[in-house]
C-alpha positions as CSV (number, residue, x, y, z in Angstrom):
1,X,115.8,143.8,24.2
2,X,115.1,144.2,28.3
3,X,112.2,143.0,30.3
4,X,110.9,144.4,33.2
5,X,110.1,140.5,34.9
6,X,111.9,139.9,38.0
7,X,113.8,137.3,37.9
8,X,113.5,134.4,40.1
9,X,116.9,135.2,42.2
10,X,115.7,138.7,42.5
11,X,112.6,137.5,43.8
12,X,113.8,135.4,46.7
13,X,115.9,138.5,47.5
14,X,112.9,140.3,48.4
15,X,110.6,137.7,49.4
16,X,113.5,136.2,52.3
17,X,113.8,139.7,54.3
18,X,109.6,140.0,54.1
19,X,109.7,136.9,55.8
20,X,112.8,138.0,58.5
21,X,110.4,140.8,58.7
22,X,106.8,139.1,59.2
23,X,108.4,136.5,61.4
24,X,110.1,139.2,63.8
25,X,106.6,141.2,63.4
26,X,105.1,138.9,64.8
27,X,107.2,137.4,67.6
28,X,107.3,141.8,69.0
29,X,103.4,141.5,68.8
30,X,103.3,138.3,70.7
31,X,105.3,139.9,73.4
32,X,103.2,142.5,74.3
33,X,104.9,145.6,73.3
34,X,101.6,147.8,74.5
35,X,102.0,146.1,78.0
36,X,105.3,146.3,78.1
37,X,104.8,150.2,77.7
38,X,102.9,150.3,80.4
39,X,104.5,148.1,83.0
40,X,107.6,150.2,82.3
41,X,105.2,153.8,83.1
42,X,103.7,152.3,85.8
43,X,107.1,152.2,87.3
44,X,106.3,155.6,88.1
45,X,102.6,155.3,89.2
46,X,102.0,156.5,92.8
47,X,100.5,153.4,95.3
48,X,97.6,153.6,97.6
49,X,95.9,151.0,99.6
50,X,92.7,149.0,98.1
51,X,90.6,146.3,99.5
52,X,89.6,142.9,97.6
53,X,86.4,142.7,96.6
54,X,85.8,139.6,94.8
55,X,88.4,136.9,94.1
56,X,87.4,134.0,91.7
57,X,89.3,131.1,89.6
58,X,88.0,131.2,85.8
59,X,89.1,128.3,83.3
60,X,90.6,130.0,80.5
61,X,91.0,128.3,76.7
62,X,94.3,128.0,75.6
63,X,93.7,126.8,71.7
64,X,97.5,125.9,71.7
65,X,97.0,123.6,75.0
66,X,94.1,121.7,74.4
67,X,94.7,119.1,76.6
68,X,95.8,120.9,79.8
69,X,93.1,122.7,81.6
70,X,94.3,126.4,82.7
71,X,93.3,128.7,85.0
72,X,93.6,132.3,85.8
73,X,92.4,134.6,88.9
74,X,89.4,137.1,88.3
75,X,90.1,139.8,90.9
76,X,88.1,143.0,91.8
77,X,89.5,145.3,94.2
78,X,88.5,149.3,94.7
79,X,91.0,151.6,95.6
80,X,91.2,155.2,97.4
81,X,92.1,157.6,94.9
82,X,92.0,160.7,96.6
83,X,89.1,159.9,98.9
84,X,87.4,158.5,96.3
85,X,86.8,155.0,95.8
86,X,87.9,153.4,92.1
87,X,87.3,149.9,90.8
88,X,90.0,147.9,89.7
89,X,90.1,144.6,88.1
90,X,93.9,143.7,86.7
91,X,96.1,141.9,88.6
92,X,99.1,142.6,86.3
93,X,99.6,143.5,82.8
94,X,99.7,139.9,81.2
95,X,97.3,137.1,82.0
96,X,98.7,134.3,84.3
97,X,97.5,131.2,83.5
98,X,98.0,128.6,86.0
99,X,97.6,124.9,86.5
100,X,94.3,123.8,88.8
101,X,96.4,123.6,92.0
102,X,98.5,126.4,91.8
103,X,95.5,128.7,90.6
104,X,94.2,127.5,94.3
105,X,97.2,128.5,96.1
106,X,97.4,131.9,94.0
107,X,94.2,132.7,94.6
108,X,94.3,131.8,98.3
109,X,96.5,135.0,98.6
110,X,92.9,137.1,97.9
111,X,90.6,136.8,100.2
112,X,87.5,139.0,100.0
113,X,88.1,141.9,102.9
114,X,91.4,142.0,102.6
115,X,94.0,144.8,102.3
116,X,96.3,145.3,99.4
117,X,98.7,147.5,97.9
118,X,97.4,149.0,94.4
119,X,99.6,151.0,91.8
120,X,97.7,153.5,89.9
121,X,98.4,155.8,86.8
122,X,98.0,159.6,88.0
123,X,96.0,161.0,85.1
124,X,93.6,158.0,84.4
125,X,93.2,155.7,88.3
126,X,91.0,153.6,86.6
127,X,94.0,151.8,85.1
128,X,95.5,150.2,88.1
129,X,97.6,147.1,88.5
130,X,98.9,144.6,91.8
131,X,102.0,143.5,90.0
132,X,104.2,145.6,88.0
133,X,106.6,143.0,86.9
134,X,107.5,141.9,83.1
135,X,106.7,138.9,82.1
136,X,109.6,136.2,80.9
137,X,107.9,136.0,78.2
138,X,108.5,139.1,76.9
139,X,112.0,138.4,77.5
140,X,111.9,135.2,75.5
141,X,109.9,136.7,72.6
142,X,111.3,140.4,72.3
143,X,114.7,140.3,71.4
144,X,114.4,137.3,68.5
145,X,111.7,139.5,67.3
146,X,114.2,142.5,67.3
147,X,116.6,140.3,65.5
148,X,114.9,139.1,62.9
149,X,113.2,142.2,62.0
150,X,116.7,144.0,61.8
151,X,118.0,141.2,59.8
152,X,114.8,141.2,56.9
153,X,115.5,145.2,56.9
154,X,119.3,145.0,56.1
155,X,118.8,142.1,53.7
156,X,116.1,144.1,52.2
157,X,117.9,147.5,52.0
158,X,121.0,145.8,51.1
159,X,119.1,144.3,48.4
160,X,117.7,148.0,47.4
161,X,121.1,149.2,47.3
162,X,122.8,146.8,44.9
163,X,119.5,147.5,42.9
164,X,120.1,151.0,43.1
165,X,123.4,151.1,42.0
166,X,123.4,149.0,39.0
């Protein structure tokens, strides 16, 4: 007479590509797929000229860092959109957390008054940006995440198939 209980093998067969899966998951959201998206449209984003507005160094908390203080620029800019003025506030599209004394010499690079270059989407100004690059570490956590994730799904449709067939 059959049962329908999985058996323990057949268990870890699905419960090792969920975690291939949940592990790369989670290594492509800590990347910043969403900003990565964007830095890669704004490629295509015309530029204008803006002028700082306000340029100030914030502590940020870091829970994984607790002993290192870190720091990050809070800029406001406006730019000319058209003859028309628009507020900005991003710098670029992941937060730079600095050390005390290079936060200072970042921020030095800001002064209230001054001219800057601003890149701006087209269809909505308001999202605007100083710095279009990627940052490194969506280079360091991207592709494992890719891995992984491709690994738990051919694991786990490999695993479907051999159930399928038998």
């Amino acid at each position: 007479m059959e049962t329908n209980q999985a058996k323990p093998k057949d268990l870890l067969d699905v419960l090792g590509p969920l975690v291939f899966l949940g592990i790369g998951a989670l290594l492509l959201y800590q990347s910043g797929p969403m900003r990565m998206i964007e830095a890669l449209s704004s490629r295509g984003w015309p530029e204008t000229s803006g002028t700082v507005v306000e340029a100030r160094i914030e502590e940020v908390e870091m829970a994984a860092s607790a002993k290192k203080r870190w720091y990050e620029v809070r800029l406001k800019y406006v730019l000319n959109v058209s003859g028309q003025a628009v507020h900005g506030e991003r710098i670029g599209f992941w937060p730079d957390h600095r050390q005390l004394l290079d936060i200072r010499e970042y921020a030095a690079g800001y002064q209230s008054g001054q001219a800057i270059r601003v890149f701006y989407n087209p269809s909505n100004p308001t999202r605007s940006a100083l710095d279009r690059t990627i940052a490194g570490r969506f280079w360091i956590l991207a592709p494992p995440g890719v891995l992984l994730l491709a690994l738990g799904l051919g694991f786990l449709t490999g695993y479907l198939g051999e159930g399928r067939r038998g």
